[in-house]
C-alpha atoms as a printed R data frame, in Angstrom:
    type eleno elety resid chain resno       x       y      z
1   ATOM     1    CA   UNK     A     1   0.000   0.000  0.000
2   ATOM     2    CA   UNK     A     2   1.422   3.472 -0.997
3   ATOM     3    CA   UNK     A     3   2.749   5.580  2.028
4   ATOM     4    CA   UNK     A     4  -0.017   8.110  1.238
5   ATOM     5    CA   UNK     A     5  -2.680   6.066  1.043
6   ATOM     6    CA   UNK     A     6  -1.921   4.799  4.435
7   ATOM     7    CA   UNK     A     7  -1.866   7.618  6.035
8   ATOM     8    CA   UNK     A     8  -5.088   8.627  4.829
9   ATOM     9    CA   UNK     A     9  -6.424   5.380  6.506
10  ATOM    10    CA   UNK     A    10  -4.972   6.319  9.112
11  ATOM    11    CA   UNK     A    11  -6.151   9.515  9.550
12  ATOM    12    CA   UNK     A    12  -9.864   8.220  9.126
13  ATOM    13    CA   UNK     A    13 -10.076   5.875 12.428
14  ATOM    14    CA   UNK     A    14 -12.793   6.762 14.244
15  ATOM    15    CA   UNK     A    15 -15.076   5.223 16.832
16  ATOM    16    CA   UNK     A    16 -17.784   3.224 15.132
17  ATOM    17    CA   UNK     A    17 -21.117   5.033 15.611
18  ATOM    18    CA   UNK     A    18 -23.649   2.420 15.012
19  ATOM    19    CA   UNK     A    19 -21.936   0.326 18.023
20  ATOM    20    CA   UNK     A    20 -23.921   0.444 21.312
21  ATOM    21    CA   UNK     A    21 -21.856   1.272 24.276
22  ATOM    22    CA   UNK     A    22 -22.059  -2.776 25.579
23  ATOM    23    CA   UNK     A    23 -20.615  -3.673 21.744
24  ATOM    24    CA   UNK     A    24 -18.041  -0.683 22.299
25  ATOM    25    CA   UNK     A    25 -16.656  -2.233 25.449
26  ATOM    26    CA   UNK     A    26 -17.086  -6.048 23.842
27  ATOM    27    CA   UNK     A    27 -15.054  -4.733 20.848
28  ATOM    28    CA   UNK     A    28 -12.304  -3.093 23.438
29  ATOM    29    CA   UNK     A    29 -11.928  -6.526 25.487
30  ATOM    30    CA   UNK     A    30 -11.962  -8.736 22.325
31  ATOM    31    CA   UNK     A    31  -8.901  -6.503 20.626
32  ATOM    32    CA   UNK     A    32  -6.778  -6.356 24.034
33  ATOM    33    CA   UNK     A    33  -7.008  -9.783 23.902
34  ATOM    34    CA   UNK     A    34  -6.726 -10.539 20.312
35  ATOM    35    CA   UNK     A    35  -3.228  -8.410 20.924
36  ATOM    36    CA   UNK     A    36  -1.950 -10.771 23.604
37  ATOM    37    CA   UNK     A    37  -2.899 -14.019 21.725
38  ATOM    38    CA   UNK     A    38  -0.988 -12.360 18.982
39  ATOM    39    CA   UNK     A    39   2.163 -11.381 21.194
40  ATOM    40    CA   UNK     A    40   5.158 -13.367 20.745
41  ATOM    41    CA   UNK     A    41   7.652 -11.438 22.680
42  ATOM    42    CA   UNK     A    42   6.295  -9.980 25.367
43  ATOM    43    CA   UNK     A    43   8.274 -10.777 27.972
44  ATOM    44    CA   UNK     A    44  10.759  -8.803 30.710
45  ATOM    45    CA   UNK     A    45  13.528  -8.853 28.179
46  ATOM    46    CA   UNK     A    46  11.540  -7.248 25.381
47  ATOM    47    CA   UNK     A    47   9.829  -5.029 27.632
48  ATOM    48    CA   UNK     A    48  13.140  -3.489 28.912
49  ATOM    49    CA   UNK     A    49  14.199  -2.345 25.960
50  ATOM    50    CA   UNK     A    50  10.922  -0.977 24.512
51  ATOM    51    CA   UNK     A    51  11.377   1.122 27.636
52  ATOM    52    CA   UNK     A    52  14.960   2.099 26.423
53  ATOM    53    CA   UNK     A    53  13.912   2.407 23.088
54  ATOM    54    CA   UNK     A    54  11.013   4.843 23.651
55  ATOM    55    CA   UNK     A    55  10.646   5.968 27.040
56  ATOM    56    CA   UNK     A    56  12.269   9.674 27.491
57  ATOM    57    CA   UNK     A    57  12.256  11.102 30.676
58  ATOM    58    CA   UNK     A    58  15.349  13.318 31.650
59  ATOM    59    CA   UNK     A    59  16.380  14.174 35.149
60  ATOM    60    CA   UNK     A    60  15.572  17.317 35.008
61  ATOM    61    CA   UNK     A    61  12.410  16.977 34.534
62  ATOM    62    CA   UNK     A    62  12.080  14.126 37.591
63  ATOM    63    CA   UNK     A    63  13.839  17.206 39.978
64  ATOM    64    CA   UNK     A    64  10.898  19.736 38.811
65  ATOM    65    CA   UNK     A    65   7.854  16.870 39.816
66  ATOM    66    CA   UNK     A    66  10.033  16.497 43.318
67  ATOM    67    CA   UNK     A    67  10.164  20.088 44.017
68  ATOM    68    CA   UNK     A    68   6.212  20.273 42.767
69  ATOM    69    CA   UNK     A    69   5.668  17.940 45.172
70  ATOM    70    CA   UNK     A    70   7.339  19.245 48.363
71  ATOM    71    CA   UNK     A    71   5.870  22.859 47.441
72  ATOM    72    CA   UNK     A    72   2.509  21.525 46.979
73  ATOM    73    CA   UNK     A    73   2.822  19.801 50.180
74  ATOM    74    CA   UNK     A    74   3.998  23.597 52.021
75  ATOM    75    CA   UNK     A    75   0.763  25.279 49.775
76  ATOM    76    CA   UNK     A    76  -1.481  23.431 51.389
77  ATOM    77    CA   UNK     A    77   0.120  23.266 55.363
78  ATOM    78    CA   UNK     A    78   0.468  27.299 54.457
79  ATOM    79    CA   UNK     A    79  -3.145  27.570 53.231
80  ATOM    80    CA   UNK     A    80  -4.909  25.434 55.927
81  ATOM    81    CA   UNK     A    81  -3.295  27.388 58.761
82  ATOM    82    CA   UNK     A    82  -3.350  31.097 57.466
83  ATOM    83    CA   UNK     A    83  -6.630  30.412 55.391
84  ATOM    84    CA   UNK     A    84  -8.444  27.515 55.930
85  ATOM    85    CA   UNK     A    85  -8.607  27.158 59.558
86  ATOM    86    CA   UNK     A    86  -9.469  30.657 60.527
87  ATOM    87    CA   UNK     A    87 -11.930  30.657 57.601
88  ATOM    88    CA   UNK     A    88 -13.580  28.028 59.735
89  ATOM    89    CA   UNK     A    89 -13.349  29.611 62.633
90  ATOM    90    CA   UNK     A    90 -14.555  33.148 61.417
91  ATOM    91    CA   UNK     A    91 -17.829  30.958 60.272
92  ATOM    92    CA   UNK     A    92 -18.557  29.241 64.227
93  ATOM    93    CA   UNK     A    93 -18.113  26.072 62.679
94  ATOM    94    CA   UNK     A    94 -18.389  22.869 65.085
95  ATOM    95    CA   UNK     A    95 -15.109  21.563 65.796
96  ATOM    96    CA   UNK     A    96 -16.093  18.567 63.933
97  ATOM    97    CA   UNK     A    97 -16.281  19.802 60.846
98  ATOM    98    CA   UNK     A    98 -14.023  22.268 61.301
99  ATOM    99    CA   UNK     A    99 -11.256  19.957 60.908
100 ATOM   100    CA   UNK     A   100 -12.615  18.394 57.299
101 ATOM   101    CA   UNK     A   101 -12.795  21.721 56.009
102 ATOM   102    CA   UNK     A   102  -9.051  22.529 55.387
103 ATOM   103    CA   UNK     A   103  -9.044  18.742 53.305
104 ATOM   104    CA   UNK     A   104 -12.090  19.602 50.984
105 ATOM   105    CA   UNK     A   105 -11.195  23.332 50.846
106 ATOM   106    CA   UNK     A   106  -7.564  22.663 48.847
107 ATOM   107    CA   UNK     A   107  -9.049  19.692 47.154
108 ATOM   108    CA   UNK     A   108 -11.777  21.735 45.650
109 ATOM   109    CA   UNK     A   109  -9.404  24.441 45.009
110 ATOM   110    CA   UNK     A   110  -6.901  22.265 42.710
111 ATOM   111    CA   UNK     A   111  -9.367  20.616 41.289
112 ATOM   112    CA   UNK     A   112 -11.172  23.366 40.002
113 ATOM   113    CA   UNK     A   113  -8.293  25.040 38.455
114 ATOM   114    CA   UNK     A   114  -6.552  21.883 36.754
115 ATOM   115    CA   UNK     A   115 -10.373  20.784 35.581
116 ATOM   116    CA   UNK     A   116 -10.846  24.049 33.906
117 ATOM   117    CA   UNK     A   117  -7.545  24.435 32.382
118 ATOM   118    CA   UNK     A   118  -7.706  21.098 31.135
119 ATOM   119    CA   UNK     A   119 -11.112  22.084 29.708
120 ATOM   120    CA   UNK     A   120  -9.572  24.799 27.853
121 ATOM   121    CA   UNK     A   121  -7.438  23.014 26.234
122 ATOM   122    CA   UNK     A   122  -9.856  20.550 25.093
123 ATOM   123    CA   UNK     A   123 -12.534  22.634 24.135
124 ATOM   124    CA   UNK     A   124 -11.100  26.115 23.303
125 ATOM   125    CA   UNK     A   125  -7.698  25.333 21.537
126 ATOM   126    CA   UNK     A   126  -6.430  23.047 18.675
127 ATOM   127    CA   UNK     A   127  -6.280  19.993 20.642
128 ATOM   128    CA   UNK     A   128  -9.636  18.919 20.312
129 ATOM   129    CA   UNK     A   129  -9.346  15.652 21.562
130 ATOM   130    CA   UNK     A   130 -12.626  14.943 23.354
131 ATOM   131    CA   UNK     A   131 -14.925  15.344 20.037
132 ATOM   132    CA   UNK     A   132 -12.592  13.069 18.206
133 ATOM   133    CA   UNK     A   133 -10.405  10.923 20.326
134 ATOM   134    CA   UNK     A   134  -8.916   8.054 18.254
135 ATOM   135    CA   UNK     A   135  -6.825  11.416 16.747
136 ATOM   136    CA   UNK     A   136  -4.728  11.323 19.679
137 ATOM   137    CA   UNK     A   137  -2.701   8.574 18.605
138 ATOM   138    CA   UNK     A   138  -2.299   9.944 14.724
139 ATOM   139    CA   UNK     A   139   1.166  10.983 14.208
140 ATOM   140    CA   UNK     A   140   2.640   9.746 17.145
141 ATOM   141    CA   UNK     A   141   6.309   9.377 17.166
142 ATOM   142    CA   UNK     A   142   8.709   8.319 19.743
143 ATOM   143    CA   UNK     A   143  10.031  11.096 21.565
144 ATOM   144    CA   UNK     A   144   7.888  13.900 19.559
145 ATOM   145    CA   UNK     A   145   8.309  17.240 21.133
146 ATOM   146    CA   UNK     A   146   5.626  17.828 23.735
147 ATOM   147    CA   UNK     A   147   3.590  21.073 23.466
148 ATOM   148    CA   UNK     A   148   4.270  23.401 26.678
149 ATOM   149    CA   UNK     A   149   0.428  24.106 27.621
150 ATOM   150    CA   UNK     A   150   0.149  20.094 28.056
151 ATOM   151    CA   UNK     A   151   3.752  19.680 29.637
152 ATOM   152    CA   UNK     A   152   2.683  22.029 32.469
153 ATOM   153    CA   UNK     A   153  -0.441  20.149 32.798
154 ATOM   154    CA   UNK     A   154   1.848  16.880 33.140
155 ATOM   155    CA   UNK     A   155   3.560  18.899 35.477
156 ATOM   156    CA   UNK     A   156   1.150  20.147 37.825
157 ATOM   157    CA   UNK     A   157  -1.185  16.880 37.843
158 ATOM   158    CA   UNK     A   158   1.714  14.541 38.254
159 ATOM   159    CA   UNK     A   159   3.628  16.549 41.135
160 ATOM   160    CA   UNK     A   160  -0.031  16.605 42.654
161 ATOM   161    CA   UNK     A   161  -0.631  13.025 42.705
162 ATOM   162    CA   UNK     A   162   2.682  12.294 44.098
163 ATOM   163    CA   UNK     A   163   1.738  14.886 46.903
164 ATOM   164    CA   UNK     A   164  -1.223  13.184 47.315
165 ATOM   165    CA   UNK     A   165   0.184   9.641 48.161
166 ATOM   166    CA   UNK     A   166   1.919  11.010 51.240
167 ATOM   167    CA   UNK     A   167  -1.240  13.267 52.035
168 ATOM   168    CA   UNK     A   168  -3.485  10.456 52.172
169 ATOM   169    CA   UNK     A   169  -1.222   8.642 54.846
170 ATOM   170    CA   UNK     A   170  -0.182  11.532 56.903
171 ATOM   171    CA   UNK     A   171  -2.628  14.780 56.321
172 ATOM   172    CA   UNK     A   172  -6.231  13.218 54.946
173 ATOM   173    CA   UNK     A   173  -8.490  12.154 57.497
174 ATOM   174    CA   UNK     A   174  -8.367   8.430 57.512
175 ATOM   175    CA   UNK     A   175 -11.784   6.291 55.550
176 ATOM   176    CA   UNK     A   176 -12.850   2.967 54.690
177 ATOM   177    CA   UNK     A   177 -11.211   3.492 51.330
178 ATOM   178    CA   UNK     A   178  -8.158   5.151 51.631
179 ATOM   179    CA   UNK     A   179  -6.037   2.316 51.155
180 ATOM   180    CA   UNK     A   180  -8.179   2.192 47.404
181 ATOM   181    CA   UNK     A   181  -7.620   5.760 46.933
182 ATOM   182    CA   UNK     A   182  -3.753   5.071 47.953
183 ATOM   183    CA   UNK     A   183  -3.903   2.174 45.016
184 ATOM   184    CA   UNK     A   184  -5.525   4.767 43.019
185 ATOM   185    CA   UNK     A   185  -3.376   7.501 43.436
186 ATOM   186    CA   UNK     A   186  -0.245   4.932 43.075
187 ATOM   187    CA   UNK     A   187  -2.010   3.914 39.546
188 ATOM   188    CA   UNK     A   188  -2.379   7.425 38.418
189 ATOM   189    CA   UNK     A   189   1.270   8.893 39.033
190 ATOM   190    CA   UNK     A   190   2.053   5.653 37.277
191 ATOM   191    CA   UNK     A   191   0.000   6.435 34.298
192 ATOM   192    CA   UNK     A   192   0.627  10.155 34.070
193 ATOM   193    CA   UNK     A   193   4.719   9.526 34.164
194 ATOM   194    CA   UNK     A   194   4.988   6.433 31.619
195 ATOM   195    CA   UNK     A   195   2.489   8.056 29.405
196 ATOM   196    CA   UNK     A   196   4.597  11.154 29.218
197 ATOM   197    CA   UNK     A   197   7.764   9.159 28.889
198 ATOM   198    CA   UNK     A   198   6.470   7.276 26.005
199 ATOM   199    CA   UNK     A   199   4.621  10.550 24.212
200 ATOM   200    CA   UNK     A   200   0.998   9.443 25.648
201 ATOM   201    CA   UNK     A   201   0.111  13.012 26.400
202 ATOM   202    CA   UNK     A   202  -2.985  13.514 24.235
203 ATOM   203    CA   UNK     A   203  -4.923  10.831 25.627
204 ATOM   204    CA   UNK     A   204  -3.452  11.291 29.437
205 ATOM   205    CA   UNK     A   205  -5.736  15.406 28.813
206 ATOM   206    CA   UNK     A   206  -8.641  13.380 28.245
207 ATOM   207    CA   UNK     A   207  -7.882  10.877 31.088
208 ATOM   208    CA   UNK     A   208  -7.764  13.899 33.530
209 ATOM   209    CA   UNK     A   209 -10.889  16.000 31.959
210 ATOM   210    CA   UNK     A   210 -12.854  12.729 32.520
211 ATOM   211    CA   UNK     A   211 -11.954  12.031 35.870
212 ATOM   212    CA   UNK     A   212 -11.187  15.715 38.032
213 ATOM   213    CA   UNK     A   213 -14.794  17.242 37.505
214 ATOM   214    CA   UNK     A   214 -16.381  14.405 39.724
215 ATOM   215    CA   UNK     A   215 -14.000  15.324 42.624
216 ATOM   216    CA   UNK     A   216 -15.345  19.338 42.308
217 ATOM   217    CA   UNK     A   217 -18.662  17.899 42.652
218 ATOM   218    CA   UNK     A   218 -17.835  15.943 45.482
219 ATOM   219    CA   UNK     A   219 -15.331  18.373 47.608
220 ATOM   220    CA   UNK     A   220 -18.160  21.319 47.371
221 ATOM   221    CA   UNK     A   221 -21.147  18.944 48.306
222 ATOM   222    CA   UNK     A   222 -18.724  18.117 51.411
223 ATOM   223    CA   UNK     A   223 -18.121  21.502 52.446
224 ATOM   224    CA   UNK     A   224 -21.968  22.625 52.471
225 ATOM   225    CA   UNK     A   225 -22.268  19.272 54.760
226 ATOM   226    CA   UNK     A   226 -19.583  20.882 56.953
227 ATOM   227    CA   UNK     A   227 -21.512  24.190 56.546
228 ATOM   228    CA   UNK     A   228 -25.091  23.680 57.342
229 ATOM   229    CA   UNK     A   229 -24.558  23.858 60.758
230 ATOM   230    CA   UNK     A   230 -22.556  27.092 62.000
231 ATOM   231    CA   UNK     A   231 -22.966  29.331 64.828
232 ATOM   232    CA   UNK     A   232 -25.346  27.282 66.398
233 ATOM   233    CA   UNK     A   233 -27.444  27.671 63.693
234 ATOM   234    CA   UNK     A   234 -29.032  25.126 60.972
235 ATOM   235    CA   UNK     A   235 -28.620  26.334 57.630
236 ATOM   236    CA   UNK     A   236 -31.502  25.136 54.899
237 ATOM   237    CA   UNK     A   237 -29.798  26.544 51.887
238 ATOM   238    CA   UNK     A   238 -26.477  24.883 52.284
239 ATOM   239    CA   UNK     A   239 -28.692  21.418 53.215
240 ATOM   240    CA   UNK     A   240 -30.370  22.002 49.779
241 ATOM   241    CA   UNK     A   241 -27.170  22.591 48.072
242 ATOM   242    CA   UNK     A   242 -25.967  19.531 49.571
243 ATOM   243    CA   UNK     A   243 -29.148  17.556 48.111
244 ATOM   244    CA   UNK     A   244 -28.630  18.838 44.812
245 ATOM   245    CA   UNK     A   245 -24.569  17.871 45.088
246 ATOM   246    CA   UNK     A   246 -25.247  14.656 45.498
247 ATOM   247    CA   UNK     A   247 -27.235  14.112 43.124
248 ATOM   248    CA   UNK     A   248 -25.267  15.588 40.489
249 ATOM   249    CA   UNK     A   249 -22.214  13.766 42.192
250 ATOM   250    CA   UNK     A   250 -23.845  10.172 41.515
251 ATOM   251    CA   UNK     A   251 -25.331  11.273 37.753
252 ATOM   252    CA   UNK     A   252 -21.889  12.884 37.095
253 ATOM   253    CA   UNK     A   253 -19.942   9.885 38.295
254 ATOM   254    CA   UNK     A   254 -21.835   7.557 36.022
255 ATOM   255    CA   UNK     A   255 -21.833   9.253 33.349
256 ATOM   256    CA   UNK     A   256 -17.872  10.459 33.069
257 ATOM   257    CA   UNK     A   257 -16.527   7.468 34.324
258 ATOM   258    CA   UNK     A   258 -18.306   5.081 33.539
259 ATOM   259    CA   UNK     A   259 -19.924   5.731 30.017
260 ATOM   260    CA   UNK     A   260 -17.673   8.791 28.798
261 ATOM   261    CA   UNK     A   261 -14.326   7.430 30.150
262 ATOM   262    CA   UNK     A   262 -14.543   3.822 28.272
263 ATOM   263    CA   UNK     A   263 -15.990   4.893 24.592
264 ATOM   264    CA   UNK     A   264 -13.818   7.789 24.832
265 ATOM   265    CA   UNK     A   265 -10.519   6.218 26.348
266 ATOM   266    CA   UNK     A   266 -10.827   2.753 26.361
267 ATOM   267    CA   UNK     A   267 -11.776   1.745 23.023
268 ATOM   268    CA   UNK     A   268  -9.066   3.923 21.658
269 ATOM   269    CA   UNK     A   269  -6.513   2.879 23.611
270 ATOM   270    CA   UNK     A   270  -7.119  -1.287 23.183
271 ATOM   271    CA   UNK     A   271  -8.706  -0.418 19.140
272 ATOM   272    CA   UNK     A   272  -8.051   2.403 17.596
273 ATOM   273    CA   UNK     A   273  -4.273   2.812 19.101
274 ATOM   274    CA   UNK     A   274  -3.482   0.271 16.776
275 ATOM   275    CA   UNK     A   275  -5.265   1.132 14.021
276 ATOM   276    CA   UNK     A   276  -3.286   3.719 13.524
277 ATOM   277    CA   UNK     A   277  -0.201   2.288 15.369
278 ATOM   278    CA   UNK     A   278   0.044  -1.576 15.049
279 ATOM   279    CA   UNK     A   279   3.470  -1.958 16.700
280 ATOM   280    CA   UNK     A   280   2.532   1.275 19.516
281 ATOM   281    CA   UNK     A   281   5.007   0.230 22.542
282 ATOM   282    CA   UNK     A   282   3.454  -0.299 26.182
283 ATOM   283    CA   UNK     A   283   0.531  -1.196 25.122
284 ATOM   284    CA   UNK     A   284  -0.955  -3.901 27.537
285 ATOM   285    CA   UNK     A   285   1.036  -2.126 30.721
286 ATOM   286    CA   UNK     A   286  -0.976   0.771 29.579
287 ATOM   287    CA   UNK     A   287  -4.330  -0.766 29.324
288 ATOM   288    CA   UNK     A   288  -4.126  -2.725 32.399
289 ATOM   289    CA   UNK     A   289  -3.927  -0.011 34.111
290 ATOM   290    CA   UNK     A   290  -6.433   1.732 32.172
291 ATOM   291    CA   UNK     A   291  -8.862  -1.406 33.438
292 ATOM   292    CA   UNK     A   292  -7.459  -1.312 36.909
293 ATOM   293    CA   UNK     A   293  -9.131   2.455 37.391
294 ATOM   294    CA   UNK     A   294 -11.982   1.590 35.745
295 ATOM   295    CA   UNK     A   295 -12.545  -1.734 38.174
296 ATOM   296    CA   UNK     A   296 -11.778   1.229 41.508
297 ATOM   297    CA   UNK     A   297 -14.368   3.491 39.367
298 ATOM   298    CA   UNK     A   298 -16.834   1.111 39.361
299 ATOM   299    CA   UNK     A   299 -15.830   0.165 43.148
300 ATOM   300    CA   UNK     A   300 -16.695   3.635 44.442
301 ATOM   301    CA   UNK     A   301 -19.662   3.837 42.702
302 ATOM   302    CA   UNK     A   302 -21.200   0.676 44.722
303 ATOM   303    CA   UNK     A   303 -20.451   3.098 47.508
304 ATOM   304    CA   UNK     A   304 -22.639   5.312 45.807
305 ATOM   305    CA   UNK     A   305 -25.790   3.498 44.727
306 ATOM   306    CA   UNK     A   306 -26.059   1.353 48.723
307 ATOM   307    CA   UNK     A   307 -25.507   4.924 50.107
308 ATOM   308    CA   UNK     A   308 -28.771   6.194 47.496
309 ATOM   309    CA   UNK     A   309 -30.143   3.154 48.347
310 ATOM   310    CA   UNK     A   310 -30.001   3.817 52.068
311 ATOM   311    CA   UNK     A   311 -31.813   7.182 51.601
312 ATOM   312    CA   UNK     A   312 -34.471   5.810 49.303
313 ATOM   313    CA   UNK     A   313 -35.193   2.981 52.059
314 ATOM   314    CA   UNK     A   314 -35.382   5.577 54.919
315 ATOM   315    CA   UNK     A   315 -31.726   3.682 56.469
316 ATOM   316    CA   UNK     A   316 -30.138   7.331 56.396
317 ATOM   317    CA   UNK     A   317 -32.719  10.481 56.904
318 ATOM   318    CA   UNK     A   318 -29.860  13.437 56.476
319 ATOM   319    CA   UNK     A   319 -27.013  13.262 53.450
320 ATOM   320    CA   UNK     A   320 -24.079  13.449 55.839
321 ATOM   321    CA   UNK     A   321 -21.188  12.140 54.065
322 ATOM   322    CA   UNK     A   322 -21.548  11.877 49.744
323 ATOM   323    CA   UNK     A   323 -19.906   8.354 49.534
324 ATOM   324    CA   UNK     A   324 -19.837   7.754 53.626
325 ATOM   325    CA   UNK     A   325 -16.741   6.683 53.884
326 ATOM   326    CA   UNK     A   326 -15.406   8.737 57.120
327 ATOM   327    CA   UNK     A   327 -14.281   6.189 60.124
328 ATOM   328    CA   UNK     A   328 -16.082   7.528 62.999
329 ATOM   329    CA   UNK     A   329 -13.844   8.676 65.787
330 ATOM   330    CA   UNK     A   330 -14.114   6.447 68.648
331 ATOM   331    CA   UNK     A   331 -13.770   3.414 66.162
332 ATOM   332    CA   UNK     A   332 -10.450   4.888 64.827
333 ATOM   333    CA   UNK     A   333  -9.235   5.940 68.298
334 ATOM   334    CA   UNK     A   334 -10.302   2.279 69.497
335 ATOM   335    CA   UNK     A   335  -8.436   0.745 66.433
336 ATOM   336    CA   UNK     A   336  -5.351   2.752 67.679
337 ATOM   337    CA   UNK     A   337  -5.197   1.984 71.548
338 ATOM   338    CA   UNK     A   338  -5.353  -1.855 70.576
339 ATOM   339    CA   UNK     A   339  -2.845  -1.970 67.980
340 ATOM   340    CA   UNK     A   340  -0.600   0.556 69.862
341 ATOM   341    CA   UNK     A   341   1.685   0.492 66.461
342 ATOM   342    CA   UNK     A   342   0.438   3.911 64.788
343 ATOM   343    CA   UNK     A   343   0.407   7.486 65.535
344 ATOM   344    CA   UNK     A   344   0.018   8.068 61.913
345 ATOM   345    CA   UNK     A   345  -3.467   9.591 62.533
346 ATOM   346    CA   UNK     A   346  -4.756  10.556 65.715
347 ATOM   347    CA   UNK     A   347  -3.134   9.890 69.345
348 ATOM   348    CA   UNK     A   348  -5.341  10.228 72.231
349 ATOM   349    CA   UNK     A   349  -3.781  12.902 74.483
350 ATOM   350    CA   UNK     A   350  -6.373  13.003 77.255
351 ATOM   351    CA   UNK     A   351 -10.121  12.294 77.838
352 ATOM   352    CA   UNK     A   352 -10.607  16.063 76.483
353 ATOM   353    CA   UNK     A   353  -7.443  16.329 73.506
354 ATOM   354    CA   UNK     A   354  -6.555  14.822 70.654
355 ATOM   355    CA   UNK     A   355  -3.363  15.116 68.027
356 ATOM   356    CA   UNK     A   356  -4.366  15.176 64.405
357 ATOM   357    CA   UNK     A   357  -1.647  15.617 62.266
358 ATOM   358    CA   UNK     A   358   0.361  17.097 64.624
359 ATOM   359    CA   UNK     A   359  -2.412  19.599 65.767
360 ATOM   360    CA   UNK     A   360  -4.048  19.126 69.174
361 ATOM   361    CA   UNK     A   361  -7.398  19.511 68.658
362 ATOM   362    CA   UNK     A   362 -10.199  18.914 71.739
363 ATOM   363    CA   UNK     A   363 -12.770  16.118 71.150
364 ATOM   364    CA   UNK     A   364 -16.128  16.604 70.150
């Protein structure tokens, strides 16, 4: 086949519209597979030098996600004590929700801003990779340049996430799934510095525009929890707001992660990747990590429909918690005293006091 011609082929991949979105994720599952059957070398040996071959990361650029990290780490001790905490403070807050509010406050806050810059560059510049997705693989090369406005994205997100591995240990308050959302954080640092490396960069936009608006949803819906009750005062319109959050929070999470993010990101990265690139390196580590967010997606969104469930039955009369996953005090203070191993968390001081995080804070 001419070298034009090809191209041209190339160029027209697209994602099938008469497939439904059950014959979309058949069709992903069925290539992936197809791949491996087809693999005859892919073992360690092979793998190490695709790595060699086409991985480029310099050492520079590993010093700059470090030094992300650490100041993202200062931004937020900086912003929880000079902002943050009085903040709460100002508003009469109860002291237990006064110390969530720092955690939900900077989370909203970053998410927001990386969200909406990530929407700009999907939706307001040439990289218009959410209408037409399978074009984020045509004309990749190994080790082509990588535009600055998606670099600093690179930058920012994967600095953040590597923040956010030591956060959830040592600053987050402690829940039934942090050790998922440690896995999950773990998974994404993974995915945003090997899909950099190997020139992955147009799909890893779409990856984050898919996956950071759920987590504005969710940190603001928190924060009016934390906020209907202040100065000794119930507030109605931050318990509506809160009723309206989660709802959008559920429909949102369905609906980005779990229909948008596999006809939009899966299929093209187990079928049309190698349509238009049949010998594209990395491509089952890639994918298999691709399915191991989608399997903590879907994970967290149990959490969602037994905690709708619970409200429909009558089991929970008040939205408290979005995905109620907060350990309740005396069951993490109990957990502590008997294992006597961690101060990681909280260290009972007295009947009245309490460390968290280094803070000591009195019990509610």
């Amino acid at each position: 086949m001419p070298v034009m011609e090809q191209e041209r082929k190339i160029q027209n991949v697209e994602i099938p519209s008469s497939l439904g979105y059950v014959d979309l994720l058949i069709q992903s599952a069925g290539q992936f597979i197809g791949a491996l059957k087809e693999c005859k070398d892919c073992g360690w040996a092979s793998s190490w030098d695709t790595l060699q071959a086409h991985a480029h990361f310099s050492w520079k650029e590993l010093l700059c996600v470090i030094l992300c990290a650490l100041a993202w780490t200062a931004l937020r001790m900086a912003t929880t004590k000079w902002i943050f905490q009085p903040f709460s403070k100002w508003c009469q807050l109860r002291p237990k929700e006064a110390q969530k509010v720092p955690e939900s406050a900077w989370k909203l806050l970053f998410y927001s801003c990386s969200w909406s810059y990530c929407s700009y560059l999907l939706f307001f510049t040439e990289h218009n990779f959410f209408h037409d997705p399978p074009s984020t693989f045509h004309g990749w090369k190994s080790g082509v340049a990588i535009p600055k406005e998606i670099a600093l994205v690179y930058l920012i997100q994967g600095s953040f996430y590597a923040h956010s591995t030591y956060a959830t240990l040592y600053m987050d308050a402690w829940r039934k799934d942090s050790i998922v959302m440690i896995i999950h954080h773990v998974v994404t640092f993974t995915l945003i510095s090997f899909s950099y490396a190997f020139r992955y960069h147009n799909i890893g936009i779409l990856v984050l525009f898919l996956h950071d608006f759920n987590d504005i949803l969710l940190e603001f819906t928190k924060l009016n929890i934390y906020f209907k009750t202040r100065g000794g005062t119930y507030h109605r319109i931050n318990g509506i707001i809160t009723d309206i959050g989660s709802i959008l929070f559920s429909v949102s999470w369905f609906w980005f992660r779990l229909y948008w993010f596999p006809i939009k990101v899966l299929y093209v990265t187990c079928s049309s990747s190698l349509e238009s690139n049949p010998n594209i390196p990395f491509y089952f580590f890639f994918n298999v990590l691709l399915f191991l967010l989608t399997l903590m997606n879907i994970y967290w969104f149990l959490y969602i429909v037994m905690f709708v469930v619970k409200v429909l039955t009558g089991q929970v009369k008040e939205v408290d918690d979005v995905r109620e996953y907060d350990i309740c005090e005396d069951q993490k203070i109990g957990v502590q005293d008997h294992s006597k191993t961690s101060t990681r968390h909280k260290e009972t001081v007295n009947n009245k006091q309490y460390t968290s995080n280094g803070y000591v804070k009195k019990r509610v």
